[in-house]
N, C-alpha and C positions, 0 to 999 in steps of 0.2 A: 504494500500500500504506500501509496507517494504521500508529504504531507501536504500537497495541494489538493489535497480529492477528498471526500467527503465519504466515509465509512457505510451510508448507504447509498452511495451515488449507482445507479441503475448499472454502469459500466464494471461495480466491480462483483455485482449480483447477477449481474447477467450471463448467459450460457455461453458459448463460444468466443473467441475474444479476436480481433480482426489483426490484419498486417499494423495498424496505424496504431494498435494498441501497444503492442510487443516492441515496437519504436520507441515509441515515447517510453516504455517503460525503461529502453537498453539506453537511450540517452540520457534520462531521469539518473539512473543508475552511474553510469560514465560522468556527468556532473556532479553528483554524492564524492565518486572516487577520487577525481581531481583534488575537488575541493578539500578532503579530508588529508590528499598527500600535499597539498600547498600548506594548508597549517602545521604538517608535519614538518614541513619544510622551512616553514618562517620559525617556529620552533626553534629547531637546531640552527639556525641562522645565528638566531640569540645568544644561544647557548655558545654556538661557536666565537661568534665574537666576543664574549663575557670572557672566553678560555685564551683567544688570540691576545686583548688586551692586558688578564694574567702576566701570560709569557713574555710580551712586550716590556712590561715593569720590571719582570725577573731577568731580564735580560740584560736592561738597562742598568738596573742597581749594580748585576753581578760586570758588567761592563768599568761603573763607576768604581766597586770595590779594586778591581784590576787597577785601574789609572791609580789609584792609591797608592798601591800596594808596590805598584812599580815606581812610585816617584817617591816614595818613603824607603823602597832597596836603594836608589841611585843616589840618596843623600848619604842613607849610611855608606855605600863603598866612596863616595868622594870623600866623608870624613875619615873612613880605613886608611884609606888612598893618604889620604893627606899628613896624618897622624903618623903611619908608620914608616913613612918617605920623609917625613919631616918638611912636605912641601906648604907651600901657603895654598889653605883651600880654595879659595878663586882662582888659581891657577889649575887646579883640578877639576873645578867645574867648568872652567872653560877649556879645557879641553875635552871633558864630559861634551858637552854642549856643541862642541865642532867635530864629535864622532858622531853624534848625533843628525846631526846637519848633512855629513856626509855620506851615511847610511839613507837618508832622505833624499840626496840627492840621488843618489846609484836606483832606490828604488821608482822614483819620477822619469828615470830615463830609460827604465827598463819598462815601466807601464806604457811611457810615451810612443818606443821602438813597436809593444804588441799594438798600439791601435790604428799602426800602419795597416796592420792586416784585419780583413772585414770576417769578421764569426760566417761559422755558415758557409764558406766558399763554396764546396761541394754542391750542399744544398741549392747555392742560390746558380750557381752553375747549370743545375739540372730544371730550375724552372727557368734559367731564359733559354736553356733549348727549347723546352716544353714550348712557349711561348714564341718562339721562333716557327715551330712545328705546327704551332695552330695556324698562325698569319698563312702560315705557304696553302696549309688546309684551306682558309677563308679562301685565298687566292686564286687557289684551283680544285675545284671542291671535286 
């Protein structure tokens, strides 16, 4: 029974039931199921973003905790550094600070050198054939 129809409506008391009934009934049906996997869907939409945005934060913090944790090692080895060389620590940081720089620079030139090359080559190789292969098609069908 559909909830648009009326419990004694003649159609559903009546004897034999037509092509237009069976229709309506299978599309009735096919619109319940939709609708019931769309809210299933908005659902876990929720759900999933509630869980993405978690991970985001726990990411982030444990991202933050790192940056710490590495700038609180790199003070105590320039103070190691300094203390047991007997050097002046600004001289140790700034050479901290120009390896630093130069480890930055090597990797800026090595990221720079890969975006010479285009991802995908292969791939995109094979659709402009493809696409080459259609145009001759259009051309001479």
């Amino acid at each position: 029974m559909t909830p648009f129809m009326d419990p004694s409506s003649p159609s559903e008391n009546s004897g034999p039931r037509g092509f237009g009934d069976a229709v309506s009934e299978t599309l009735i049906g096919f619109a319940r199921y939709c609708h019931a996997r769309l809210n299933l869907l908005q659902f876990e939409a929720k759900e999933a973003g509630t869980d993405l945005g978690i991970r985001l934060v726990c990411f982030l913090v444990a991202g933050l905790f790192c940056v710490v944790c590495y700038l609180a090692t790199l003070v105590g080895v320039i103070a190691w550094i300094s203390i047991s060389q007997d050097w002046s620590w600004y001289l140790v940081t700034l050479a901290a600070a120009a390896l630093h720089l130069l480890v930055a620079v090597i990797l800026v030139a090595v990221g720079k050198r890969r975006f010479g090359r285009p991802p995908f080559r292969d791939s995109i190789a094979e659709l402009k054939r493809d696409q080459e292969w259609l145009e001759e098609m259009r051309r001479h069908p």
